[in-house]
N, C-alpha and C positions, 0 to 999 in steps of 0.2 A: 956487477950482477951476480957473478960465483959466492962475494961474500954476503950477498941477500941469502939467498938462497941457501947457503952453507949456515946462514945464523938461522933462518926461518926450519931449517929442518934439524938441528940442535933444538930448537927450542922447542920442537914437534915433539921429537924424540924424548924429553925430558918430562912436557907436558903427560905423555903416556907413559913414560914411569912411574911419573906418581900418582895418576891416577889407578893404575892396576897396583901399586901397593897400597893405595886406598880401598880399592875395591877387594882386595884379598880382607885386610882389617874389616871393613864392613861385613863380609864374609863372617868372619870369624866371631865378631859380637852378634851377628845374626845366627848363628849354629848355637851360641851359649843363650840367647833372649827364647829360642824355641826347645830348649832342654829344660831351661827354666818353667817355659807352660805346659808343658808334656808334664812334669815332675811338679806339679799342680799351684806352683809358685807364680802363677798370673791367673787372670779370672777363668783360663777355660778348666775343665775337669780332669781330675787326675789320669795319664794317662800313664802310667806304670805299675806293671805286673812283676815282670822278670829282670827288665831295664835293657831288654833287647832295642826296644824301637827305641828307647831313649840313647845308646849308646850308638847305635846308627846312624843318629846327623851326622852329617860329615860338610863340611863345608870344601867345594874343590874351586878355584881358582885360574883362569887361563887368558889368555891375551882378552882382554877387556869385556872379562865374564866370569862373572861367579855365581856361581850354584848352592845350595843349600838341597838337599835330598836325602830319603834313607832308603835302604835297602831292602829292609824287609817288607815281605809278601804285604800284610798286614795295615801297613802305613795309609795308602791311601783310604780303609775302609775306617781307621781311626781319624783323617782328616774330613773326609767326606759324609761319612755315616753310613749306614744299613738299613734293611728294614727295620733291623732291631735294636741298634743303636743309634744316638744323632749324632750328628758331625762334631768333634772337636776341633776342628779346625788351629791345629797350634801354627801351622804356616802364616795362613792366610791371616790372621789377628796377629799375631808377634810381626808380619809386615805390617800392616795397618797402625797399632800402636808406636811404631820405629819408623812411618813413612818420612819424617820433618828433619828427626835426626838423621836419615842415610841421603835425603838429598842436603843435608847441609856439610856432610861430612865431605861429598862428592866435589860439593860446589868447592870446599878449600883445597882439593886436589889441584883445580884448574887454574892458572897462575892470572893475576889480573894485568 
Protein backbone atom coordinates (compact mmCIF):
# COMPACT_ATOMS: atom_id res chain seq x y z
CA UNK A 1 0.00 0.00 0.00
CA UNK A 2 3.17 2.62 0.89
CA UNK A 3 4.31 1.74 -2.69
CA UNK A 4 0.75 2.78 -4.25
CA UNK A 5 0.72 5.70 -2.69
CA UNK A 6 4.42 6.65 -2.86
CA UNK A 7 4.11 6.05 -6.99
CA UNK A 8 0.51 7.86 -6.97
CA UNK A 9 2.12 10.93 -5.23
CA UNK A 10 5.40 10.77 -7.57
CA UNK A 11 3.17 10.87 -10.25
CA UNK A 12 1.12 13.81 -8.60
CA UNK A 13 4.12 15.61 -8.09
CA UNK A 14 5.44 15.37 -11.60
CA UNK A 15 1.88 15.81 -13.16
CA UNK A 16 2.14 19.52 -11.50
CA UNK A 17 5.34 20.11 -12.71
CA UNK A 18 4.70 20.03 -15.87
CA UNK A 19 1.89 21.47 -15.83
CA UNK A 20 3.07 24.90 -14.20
CA UNK A 21 5.98 24.91 -16.56
CA UNK A 22 3.27 24.71 -19.08
CA UNK A 23 1.42 27.22 -17.55
CA UNK A 24 4.41 29.62 -17.21
CA UNK A 25 5.18 28.91 -21.37
CA UNK A 26 1.60 29.74 -21.99
CA UNK A 27 2.13 32.80 -19.84
CA UNK A 28 4.71 33.89 -21.81
CA UNK A 29 3.28 33.45 -25.46
CA UNK A 30 0.24 35.12 -24.04
CA UNK A 31 2.35 38.37 -22.69
CA UNK A 32 4.10 38.35 -26.50
CA UNK A 33 0.33 37.59 -28.37
CA UNK A 34 -1.11 40.98 -26.27
CA UNK A 35 2.13 43.20 -27.03
CA UNK A 36 1.60 42.13 -30.48
CA UNK A 37 -2.14 43.73 -30.35
CA UNK A 38 -1.45 46.56 -28.34
CA UNK A 39 1.42 47.32 -31.02
CA UNK A 40 -1.27 47.20 -33.65
CA UNK A 41 -0.09 43.70 -35.05
CA UNK A 42 -3.67 42.02 -34.68
CA UNK A 43 -7.05 43.31 -35.52
CA UNK A 44 -7.57 45.56 -32.46
CA UNK A 45 -6.12 49.39 -32.68
CA UNK A 46 -2.97 50.54 -32.16
CA UNK A 47 -2.40 51.15 -28.83
CA UNK A 48 1.14 52.84 -28.52
CA UNK A 49 2.13 56.17 -27.76
CA UNK A 50 5.35 56.14 -25.53
CA UNK A 51 5.41 51.97 -25.32
CA UNK A 52 4.81 52.52 -21.59
CA UNK A 53 1.65 50.23 -21.47
CA UNK A 54 3.29 48.07 -24.13
CA UNK A 55 6.23 47.36 -22.13
CA UNK A 56 4.30 46.63 -18.96
CA UNK A 57 2.87 43.10 -19.60
CA UNK A 58 4.48 41.26 -17.61
CA UNK A 59 3.57 37.86 -17.37
CA UNK A 60 3.98 36.35 -13.62
CA UNK A 61 3.76 32.72 -12.90
CA UNK A 62 3.04 30.88 -9.36
CA UNK A 63 1.98 27.32 -8.21
CA UNK A 64 -0.74 26.58 -10.81
CA UNK A 65 -1.48 30.25 -11.90
CA UNK A 66 -0.51 32.56 -14.23
CA UNK A 67 -1.23 36.13 -14.69
CA UNK A 68 -0.78 38.23 -17.58
CA UNK A 69 -1.23 42.15 -16.32
CA UNK A 70 0.13 45.79 -16.55
CA UNK A 71 0.94 48.24 -14.35
CA UNK A 72 0.10 51.16 -15.56
CA UNK A 73 -2.65 53.63 -14.30
CA UNK A 74 -4.04 53.74 -17.80
CA UNK A 75 -4.48 50.07 -18.90
CA UNK A 76 -7.72 49.27 -17.95
CA UNK A 77 -9.21 52.50 -19.46
CA UNK A 78 -7.40 51.27 -22.84
CA UNK A 79 -8.92 47.73 -22.38
CA UNK A 80 -12.26 48.84 -21.35
CA UNK A 81 -12.84 52.22 -22.99
CA UNK A 82 -14.05 55.76 -21.80
CA UNK A 83 -16.48 58.00 -22.57
CA UNK A 84 -14.19 59.16 -25.15
CA UNK A 85 -12.55 56.42 -26.28
CA UNK A 86 -13.78 52.48 -27.10
CA UNK A 87 -12.44 49.68 -25.51
CA UNK A 88 -9.43 48.04 -27.16
CA UNK A 89 -9.72 45.28 -25.47
CA UNK A 90 -5.90 43.66 -26.34
CA UNK A 91 -6.57 41.10 -23.25
CA UNK A 92 -9.68 39.88 -23.74
CA UNK A 93 -9.37 39.18 -27.91
CA UNK A 94 -5.58 38.00 -27.71
CA UNK A 95 -7.46 35.38 -25.01
CA UNK A 96 -10.25 34.69 -27.17
CA UNK A 97 -8.22 34.34 -30.48
CA UNK A 98 -5.59 31.81 -28.39
CA UNK A 99 -8.56 30.09 -26.30
CA UNK A 100 -7.92 26.36 -28.61
CA UNK A 101 -4.31 26.75 -28.60
CA UNK A 102 -3.82 27.36 -24.52
CA UNK A 103 -6.38 24.62 -23.71
CA UNK A 104 -4.40 22.30 -25.96
CA UNK A 105 -1.17 23.27 -24.75
CA UNK A 106 -2.56 22.53 -21.14
CA UNK A 107 -4.19 19.33 -22.23
CA UNK A 108 -0.34 17.90 -23.35
CA UNK A 109 0.88 18.92 -19.76
CA UNK A 110 -1.45 16.27 -18.22
CA UNK A 111 0.24 12.88 -18.70
CA UNK A 112 -2.39 10.21 -20.31
Amino acid sequence: MKTVLANITKFENRTIKSFNAKLRDVGLYMEGEIKSSIAGQRSEHVSVDTGRFMSSIQAKSSYLKTTISSNVAYATFLEFGTSRIAPRSHFKNSLRRNRAKIINALKQAIPK
